[in-house]
Structure formats: C-alpha cells, structure tokens
N, C-alpha and C positions, 0 to 999 in steps of 0.2 A: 504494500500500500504506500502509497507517496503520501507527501507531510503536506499535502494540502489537503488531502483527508482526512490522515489522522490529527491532527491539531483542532479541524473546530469540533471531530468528534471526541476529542477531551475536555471541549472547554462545554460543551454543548452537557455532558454528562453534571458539569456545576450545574447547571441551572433545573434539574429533572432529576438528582434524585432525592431518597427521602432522608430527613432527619426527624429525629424524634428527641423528644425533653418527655422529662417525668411528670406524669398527670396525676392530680389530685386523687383520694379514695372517693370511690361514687358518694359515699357519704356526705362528705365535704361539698360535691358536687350540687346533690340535693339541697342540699342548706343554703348554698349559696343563690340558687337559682329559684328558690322559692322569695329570696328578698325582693319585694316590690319596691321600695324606697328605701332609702341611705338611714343611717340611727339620726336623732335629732339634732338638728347643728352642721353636719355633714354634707358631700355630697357624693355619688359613685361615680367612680373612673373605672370603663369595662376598657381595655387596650387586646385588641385581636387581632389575627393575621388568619385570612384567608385560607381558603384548601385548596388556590392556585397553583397547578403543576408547576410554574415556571417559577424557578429559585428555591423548588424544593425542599432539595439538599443541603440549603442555606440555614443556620441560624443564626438568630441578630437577638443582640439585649436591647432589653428597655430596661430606661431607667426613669423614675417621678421624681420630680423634684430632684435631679442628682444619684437618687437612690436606687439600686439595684432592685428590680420588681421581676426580672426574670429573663431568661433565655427563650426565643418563640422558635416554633417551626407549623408545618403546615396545620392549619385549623385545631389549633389553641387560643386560649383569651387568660387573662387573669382579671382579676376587679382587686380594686383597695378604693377602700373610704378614705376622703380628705376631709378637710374642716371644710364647710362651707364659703362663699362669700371674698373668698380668694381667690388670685391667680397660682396656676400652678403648673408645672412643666412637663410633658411627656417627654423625653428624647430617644432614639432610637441609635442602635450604631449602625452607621453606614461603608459605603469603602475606604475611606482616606478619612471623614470626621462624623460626629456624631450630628443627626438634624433633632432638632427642638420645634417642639407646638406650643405656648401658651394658651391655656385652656382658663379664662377667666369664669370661675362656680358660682351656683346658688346652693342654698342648703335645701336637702330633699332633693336634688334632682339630679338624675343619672347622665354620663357622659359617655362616648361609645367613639373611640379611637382605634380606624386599621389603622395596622402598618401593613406597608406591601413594598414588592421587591421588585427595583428597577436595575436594567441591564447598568452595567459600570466597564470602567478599563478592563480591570485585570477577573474580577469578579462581581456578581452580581451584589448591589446597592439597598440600602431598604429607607423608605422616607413614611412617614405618617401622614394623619388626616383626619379631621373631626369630622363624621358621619351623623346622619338624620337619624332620630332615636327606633324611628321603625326601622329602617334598615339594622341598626346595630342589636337590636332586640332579634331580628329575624336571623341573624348572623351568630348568637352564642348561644342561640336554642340549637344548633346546631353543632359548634364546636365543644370540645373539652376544656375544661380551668387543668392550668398547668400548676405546676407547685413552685411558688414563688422566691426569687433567693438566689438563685446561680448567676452570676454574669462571670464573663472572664474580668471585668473589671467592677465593683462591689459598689464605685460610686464614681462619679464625672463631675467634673465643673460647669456647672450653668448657668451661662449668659446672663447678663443683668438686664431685666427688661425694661 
C-alpha cells in the first residue's frame, strides 16, 4: 500500500473509534434523573457530548469553573449544581488550548451544555455550546452520567470575564 493510503487511513481511525470513561451505578443514574429542579438557591449545569461517530475515539475534559468535572467520550453527560444567580465557566480541552462558555444562572433552572468535536491539525478538537432546554433534556434521556473527577489535568486557569 503506498503512504497516500495509508496515512489518512490512520488518521481517519482518530476520528471513528470508540473510547469509553467510567459510568455512574444505574442507581446514581436514577436519582439523578429523576431531579426536576436544582436544590434551592442553585442552578443545574447538565454538560454532554453526543453519540456522534466522528471523534469517537476522542476524549476531552471539562472543566467548571477551573475544576475538573470529568473526562467525556461518546454519549455521556455529567450534571453538578452551582449556586445560582452567577456567572460560571464551562471549559473544554481542545487541540492546542482549552475553549470556555460563560454560562451567566438563575436559581432553579437547569443548563444543558454539548461539547462536540471538530476536525483540528494534528487531531480532532472539541469546542462547546449552550443548547435549548428541550433539546438538552431530549439528549440525557438518552445518554449515561459518567463518574465525575478524572481529567488528565484536575484544574485550568480561567479567563477573567
């Protein structure tokens, strides 16, 4: 085979296939999915990533606020409660730096942040996006809560808004 074959079909192999992170006990799951609104004072941040083929094989941390919330792969989500009535930071890692969302809350009301993966140089990139509560709602009926905590880096530095 000549190297103009085999080269995009290695690079073609990052983008397609699978990786997996550790998923919450269905328990956890239930409790968590039965919350209709945030505790009082609060507000929920659900942050998901698709069950799009392309980027697979990828996984990308989030981080809230700076803080390590976990490692994603295909159709996973996590939730954490924030304080209300604040602004507060999603970021994602991407190829070369991390992108940030300021997600300005209300208390009681839920948030619903993909991340998804865009083609990059050397490997596939991941950028976020605040989504419409139906859509985000219809989107983690569907995926698993992942177990929150792993990044390869535990916390980032966050832009000052």
């Amino acid at each position: 085979m000549s190297k103009q074959i085999i080269i995009p079909l290695l690079l073609s192999l990052v983008f397609v296939g699978c990786a997996s992170v550790p998923r919450a006990d269905p328990q956890a799951v239930q409790q968590q999915k039965s919350i209709e609104t945030p505790q009082t004072g609060n507000a929920g941040i659900f942050v998901y990533r698709s069950n799009n083929v392309v980027g697979g094989g990828l996984k990308k941390d989030i981080w809230l606020n700076g803080q390590c919330l976990g490692e994603t792969a295909r159709g996973i989500y996590f939730y954490k409660e924030v304080e209300g009535g604040k602004t507060h930071t999603v970021s994602t890692e991407s190829e070369f730096s991390p992108n940030h969302l300021n997600i300005g809350t209300e208390a009681g009301k839920n948030y619903y942040i993909q991340q998804y993966i865009k083609p990059g140089v050397f490997v596939g990139g991941a950028n976020i996006k605040l989504v419409e509560e139906t859509a985000g709602k219809e989107a983690i009926e569907k995926y698993s809560l992942a177990t929150a905590g792993k990044c390869d880096k535990p916390s980032i530095e966050v832009p000052k808004s």
